[in-house]
Wavefront OBJ file of the C-alpha trace (Angstrom):
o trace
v 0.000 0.000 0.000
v 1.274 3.504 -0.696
v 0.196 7.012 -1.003
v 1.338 10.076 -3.112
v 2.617 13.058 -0.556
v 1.299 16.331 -1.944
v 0.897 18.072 0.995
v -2.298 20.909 1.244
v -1.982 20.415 -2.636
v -4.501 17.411 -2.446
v -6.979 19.283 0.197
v -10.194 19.744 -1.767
v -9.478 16.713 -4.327
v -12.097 14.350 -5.312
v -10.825 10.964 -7.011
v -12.737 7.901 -8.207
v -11.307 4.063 -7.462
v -10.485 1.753 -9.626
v -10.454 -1.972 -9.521
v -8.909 -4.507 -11.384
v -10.208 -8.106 -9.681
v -8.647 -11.010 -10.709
v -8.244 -14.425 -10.048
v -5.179 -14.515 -8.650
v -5.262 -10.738 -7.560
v -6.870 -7.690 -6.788
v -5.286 -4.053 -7.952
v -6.875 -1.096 -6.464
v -5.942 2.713 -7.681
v -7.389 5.753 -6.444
v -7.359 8.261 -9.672
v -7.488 12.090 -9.928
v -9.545 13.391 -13.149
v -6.314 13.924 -14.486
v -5.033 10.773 -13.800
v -2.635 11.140 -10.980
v -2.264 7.962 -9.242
v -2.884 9.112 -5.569
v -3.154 5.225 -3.644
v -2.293 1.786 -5.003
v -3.390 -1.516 -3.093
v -2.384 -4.934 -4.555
v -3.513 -8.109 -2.215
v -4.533 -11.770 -3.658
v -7.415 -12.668 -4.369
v -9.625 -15.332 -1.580
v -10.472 -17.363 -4.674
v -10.266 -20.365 -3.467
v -12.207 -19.455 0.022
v -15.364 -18.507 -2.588
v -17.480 -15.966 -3.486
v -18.232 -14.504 -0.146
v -14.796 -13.886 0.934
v -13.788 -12.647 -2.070
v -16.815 -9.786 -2.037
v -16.279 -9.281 1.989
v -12.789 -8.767 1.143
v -13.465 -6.699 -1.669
v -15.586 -4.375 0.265
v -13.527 -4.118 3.442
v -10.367 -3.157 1.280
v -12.173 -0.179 -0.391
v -13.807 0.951 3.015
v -10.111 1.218 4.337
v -9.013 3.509 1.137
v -12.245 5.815 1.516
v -11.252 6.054 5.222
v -7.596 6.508 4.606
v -8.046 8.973 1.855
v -10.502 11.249 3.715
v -7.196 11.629 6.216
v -5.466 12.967 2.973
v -8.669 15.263 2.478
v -9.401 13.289 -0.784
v -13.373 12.210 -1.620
v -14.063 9.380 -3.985
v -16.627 9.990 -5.559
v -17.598 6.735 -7.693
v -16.136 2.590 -7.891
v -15.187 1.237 -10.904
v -14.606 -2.839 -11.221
v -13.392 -4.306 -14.264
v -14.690 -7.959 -14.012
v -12.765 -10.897 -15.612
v -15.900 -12.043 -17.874
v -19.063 -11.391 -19.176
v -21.010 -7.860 -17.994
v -23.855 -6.424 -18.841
v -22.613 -2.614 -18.151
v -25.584 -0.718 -17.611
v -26.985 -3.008 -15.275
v -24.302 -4.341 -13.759
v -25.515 -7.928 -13.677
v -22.560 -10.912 -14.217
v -23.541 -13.176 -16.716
v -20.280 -16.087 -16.237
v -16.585 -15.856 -15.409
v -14.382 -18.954 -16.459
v -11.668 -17.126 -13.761
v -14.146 -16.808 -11.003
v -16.592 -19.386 -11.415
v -19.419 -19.319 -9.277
v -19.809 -15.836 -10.028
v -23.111 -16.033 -12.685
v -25.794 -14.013 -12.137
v -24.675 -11.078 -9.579
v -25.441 -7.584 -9.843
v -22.378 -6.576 -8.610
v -23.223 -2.843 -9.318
v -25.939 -2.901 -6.937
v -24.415 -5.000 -4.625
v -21.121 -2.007 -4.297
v -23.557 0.784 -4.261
v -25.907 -1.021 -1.249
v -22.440 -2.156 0.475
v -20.610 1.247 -0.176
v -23.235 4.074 -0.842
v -20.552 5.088 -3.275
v -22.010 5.423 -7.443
v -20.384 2.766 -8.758
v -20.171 0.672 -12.161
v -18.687 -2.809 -13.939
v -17.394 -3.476 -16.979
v -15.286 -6.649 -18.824
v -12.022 -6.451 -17.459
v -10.226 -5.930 -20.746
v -13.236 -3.218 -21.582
v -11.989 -1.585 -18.734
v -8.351 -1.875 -19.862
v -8.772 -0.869 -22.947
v -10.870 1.999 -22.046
v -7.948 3.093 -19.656
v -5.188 2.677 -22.741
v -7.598 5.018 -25.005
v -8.397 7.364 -22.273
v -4.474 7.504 -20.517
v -2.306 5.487 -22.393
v -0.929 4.436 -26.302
v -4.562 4.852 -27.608
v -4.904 8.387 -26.567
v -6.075 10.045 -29.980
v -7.332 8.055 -31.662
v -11.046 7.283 -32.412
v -11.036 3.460 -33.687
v -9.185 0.911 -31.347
v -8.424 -3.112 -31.080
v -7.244 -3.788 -28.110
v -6.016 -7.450 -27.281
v -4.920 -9.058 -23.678
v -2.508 -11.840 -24.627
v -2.037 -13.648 -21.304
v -3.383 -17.305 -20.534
v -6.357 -16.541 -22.361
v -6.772 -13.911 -24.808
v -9.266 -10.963 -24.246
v -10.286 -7.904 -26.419
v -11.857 -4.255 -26.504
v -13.174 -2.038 -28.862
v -13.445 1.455 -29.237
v -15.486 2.896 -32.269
v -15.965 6.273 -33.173
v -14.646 7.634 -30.053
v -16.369 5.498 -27.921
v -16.419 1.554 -26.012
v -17.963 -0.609 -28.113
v -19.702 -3.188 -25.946
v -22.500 -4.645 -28.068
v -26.148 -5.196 -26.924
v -25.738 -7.399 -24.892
v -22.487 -6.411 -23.387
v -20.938 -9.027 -24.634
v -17.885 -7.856 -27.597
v -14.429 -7.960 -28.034
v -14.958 -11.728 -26.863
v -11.547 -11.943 -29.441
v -10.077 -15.024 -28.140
v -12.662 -17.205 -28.738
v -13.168 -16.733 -32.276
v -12.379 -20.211 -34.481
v -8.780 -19.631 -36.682
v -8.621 -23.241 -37.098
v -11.967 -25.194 -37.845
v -9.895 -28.453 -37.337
v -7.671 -27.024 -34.277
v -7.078 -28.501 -31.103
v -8.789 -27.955 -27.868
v -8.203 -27.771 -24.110
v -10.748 -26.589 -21.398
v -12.561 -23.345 -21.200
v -11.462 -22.964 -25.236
v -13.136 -23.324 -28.368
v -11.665 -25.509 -30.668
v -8.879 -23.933 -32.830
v -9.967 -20.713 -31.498
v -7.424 -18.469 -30.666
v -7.275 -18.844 -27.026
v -6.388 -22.752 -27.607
v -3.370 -21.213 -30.717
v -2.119 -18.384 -29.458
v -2.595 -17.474 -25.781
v -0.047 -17.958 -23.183
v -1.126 -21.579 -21.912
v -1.709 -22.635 -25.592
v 2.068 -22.007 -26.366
v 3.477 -23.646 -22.940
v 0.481 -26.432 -23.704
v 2.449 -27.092 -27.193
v 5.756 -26.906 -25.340
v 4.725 -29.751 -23.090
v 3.415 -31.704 -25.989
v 6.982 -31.767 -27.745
v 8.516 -32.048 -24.927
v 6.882 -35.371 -24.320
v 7.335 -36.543 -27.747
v 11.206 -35.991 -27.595
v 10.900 -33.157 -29.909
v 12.384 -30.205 -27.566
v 15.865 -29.149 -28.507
v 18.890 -29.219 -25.905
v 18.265 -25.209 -25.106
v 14.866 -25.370 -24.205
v 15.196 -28.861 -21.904
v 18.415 -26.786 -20.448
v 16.410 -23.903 -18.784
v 13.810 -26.671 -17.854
v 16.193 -28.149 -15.776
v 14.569 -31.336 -15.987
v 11.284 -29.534 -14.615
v 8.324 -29.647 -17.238
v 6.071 -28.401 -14.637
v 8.016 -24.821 -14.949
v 7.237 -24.113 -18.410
v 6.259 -20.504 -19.010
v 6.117 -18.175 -21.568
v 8.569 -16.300 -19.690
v 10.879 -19.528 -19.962
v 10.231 -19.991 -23.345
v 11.077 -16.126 -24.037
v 14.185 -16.930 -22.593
v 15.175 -20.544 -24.494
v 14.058 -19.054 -27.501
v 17.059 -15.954 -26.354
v 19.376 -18.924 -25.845
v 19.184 -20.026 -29.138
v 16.394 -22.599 -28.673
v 14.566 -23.415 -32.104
v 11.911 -25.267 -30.457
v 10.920 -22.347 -28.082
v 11.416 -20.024 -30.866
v 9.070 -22.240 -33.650
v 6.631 -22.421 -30.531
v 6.674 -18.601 -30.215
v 6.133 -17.314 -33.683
v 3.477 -20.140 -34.811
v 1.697 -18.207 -32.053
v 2.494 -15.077 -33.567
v 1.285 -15.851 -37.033
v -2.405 -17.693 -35.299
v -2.182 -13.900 -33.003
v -1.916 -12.450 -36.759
v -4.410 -14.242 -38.991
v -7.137 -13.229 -35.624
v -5.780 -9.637 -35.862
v -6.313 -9.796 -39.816
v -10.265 -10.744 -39.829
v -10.450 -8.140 -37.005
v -8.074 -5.506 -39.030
v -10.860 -6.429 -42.199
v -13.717 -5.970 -40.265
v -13.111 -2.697 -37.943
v -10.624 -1.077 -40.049
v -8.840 0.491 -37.240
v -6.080 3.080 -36.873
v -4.845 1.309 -34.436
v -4.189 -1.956 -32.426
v -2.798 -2.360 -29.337
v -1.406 -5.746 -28.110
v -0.900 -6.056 -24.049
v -0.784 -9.043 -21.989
v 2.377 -11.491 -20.618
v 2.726 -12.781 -23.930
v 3.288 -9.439 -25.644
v 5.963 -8.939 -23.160
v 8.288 -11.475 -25.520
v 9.956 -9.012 -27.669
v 9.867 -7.063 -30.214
v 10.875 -9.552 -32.797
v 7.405 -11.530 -31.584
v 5.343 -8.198 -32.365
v 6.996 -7.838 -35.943
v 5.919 -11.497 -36.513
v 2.255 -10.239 -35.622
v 2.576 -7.611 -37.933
v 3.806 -9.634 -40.587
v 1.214 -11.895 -40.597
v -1.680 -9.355 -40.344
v 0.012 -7.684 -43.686
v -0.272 -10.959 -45.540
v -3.588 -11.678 -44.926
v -5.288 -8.285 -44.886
v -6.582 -6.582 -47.366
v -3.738 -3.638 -48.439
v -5.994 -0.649 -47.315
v -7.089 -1.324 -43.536
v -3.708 -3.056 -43.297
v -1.661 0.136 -44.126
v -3.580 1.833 -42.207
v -3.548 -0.252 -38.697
v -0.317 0.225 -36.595
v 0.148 -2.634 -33.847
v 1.842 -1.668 -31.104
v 1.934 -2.716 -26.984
v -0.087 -1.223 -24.690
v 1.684 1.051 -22.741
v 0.098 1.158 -18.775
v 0.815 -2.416 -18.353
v -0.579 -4.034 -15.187
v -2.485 -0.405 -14.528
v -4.146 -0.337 -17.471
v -7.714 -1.986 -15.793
v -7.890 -0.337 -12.899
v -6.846 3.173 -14.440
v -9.393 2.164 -16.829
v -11.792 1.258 -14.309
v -11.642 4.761 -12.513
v -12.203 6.711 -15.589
v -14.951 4.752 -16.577
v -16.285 5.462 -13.173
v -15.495 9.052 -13.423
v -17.004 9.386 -16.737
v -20.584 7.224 -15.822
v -20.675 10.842 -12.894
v -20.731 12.980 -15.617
v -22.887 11.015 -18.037
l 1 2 3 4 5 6 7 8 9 10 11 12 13 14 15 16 17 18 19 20 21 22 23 24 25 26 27 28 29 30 31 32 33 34 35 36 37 38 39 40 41 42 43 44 45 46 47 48 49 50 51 52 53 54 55 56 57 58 59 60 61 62 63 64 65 66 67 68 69 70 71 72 73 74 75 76 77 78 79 80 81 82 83 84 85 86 87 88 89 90 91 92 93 94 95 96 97 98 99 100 101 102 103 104 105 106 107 108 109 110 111 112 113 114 115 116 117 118 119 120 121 122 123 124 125 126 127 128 129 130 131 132 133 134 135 136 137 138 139 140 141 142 143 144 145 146 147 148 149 150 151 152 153 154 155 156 157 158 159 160 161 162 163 164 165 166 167 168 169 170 171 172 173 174 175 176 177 178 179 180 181 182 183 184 185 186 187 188 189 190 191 192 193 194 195 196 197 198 199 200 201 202 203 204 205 206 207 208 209 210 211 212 213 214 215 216 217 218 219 220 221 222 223 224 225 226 227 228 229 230 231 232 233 234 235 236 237 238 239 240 241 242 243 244 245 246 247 248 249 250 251 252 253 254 255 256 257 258 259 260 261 262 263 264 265 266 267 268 269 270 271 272 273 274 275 276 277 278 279 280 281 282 283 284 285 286 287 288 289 290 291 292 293 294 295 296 297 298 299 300 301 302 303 304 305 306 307 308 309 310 311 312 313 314 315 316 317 318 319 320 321 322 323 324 325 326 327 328 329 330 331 332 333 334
């Protein structure tokens, strides 16, 4: 936990607070209008302890930052949650989470407002992170966005004409389950040859394991294994594929080019000025990125191609809860 030290500056300043929950963790940021990070709180997540303790703990952290920043004479003013799964925004209401199962059929929104008699609002996760990257971040002027989470799974967000796309249902930008491969393979939670299960995080360390068991990983890669399959990362394969590692490298850019051919349709479709990549997986390197782009150049058409740079995101880990706060801010002044 940490505060900014403004002094008498921050008398008089009202921020909204924004929450990115996760699975595994739970980042809270208090937000000026102008974006001045002004708290940060980062505990795990009671996943495993269920619903109730995750809410109760939910509730009790961002009691303690409303108390603590009212020492600081700072107000919040509104709550803004970006949910891993399927929202319907204006309402609030949770239709399914494949992170937090259990989790269908909430209406979260109410249930903050009645808990904290704070205004308060939730949105997709990656909605809210992409929101945050247009809003604070690398997407800042334009008006027609892609944004993509590579990380175990593979989310997305649009902004159209200046503003979130989130379909009727609040359901879009549902990226990584689109079908690249009608014949593709499959795990759990995926859709077969869908993205998610060609190109995500756990579908590169998945295909890892399978050579790996076959006898098909090079010397490099079983090297920074250590004789420890169950260590496989992308992070691991990042760096066997920096050691000279075919196999980690091969593993890396067929997820590239699957990343691409996705980012193509979507390129054809939107015609966007811009996409923006974030996640673990975009962490790689550059060279992965140009791979992306190559692909989506080949399999475009010429015009929308041109036209869409693909670059990384550029809050990182922030970018949902940032996003998250000035969605909150911006549902006060609606």
């Amino acid at each position: 936990m940490t505060f900014a030290s403004k002094g008498d500056k921050m008398a008089e300043t009202t921020v909204t607070i924004g929450i990115d929950l996760g699975a595994s963790k739970i980042l809270m940021l208090a937000c000026t209008a102008q974006n001045e990070i002004v708290y940060r709180l980062r505990i795990p997540t009671k996943t495993s302890e269920g619903q109730s303790a995750v809410l109760e703990q939910l509730i009790s952290h961002i009691q303690q930052i409303i108390n603590d920043l009212a020492t600081k004479g700072m107000r919040p003013i509104a709550v803004g949650v970006g949910f891993p799964g399927l929202v319907k925004y204006d309402t609030g209401f949770t239709y399914s989470s494949v992170m937090l199962p259990g989790w269908e059929g909430m209406n979260l929104k109410q249930y903050l407002i009645h808990e904290l008699n704070v205004p308060a609002i939730v949105d997709n996760d990656v909605n809210a992170a992409t929101y945050g990257e247009w809003k604070h971040g690398a997407g800042a002027g334009f008006k027609d966005i892609i944004c993509l989470t590579v990380g175990t799974g593979i989310g997305g967000g649009i902004i159209l004409n200046n503003a979130l796309f989130r379909g009727v249902d609040g359901t879009a930008g549902e990226f990584g389950n689109t079908t690249i491969d009608y014949h593709g393979p499959y795990f759990h939670g995926g859709n077969p040859g869908a993205l998610n299960v060609l190109a995500s995080g756990k579908a590169l360390e998945t295909r890892a394991l399978e050579l790996i068991a076959q006898g098909q990983a090079d010397q490099p890669l079983l090297d920074e294994l250590q004789d420890r399959p169950e260590t496989i990362s992308v992070e691991l394969l990042a760096k066997a594929a920096a050691a000279g590692s075919r196999t980690a490298r091969a593993i890396i850019e067929d997820g590239a080019k699957y990343l691409g051919i996705g980012i193509a349709n979507f390129v054809n479709i939107f015609n966007p000025e811009l996409v923006l990549i974030g996640g673990g997986v975009s962490q790689i390197g550059e060279w992965y990125l140009d791979k992306v782009r190559e692909t989506v150049h080949e399999r475009a058409f010429d015009i929308p191609a041109q036209r869409a740079r693909i670059l990384p995101v550029s809050l990182g880990q922030d970018a949902g809860a940032i996003g998250a706060a000035a969605l909150a801010l911006s549902a006060i002044h609606e």
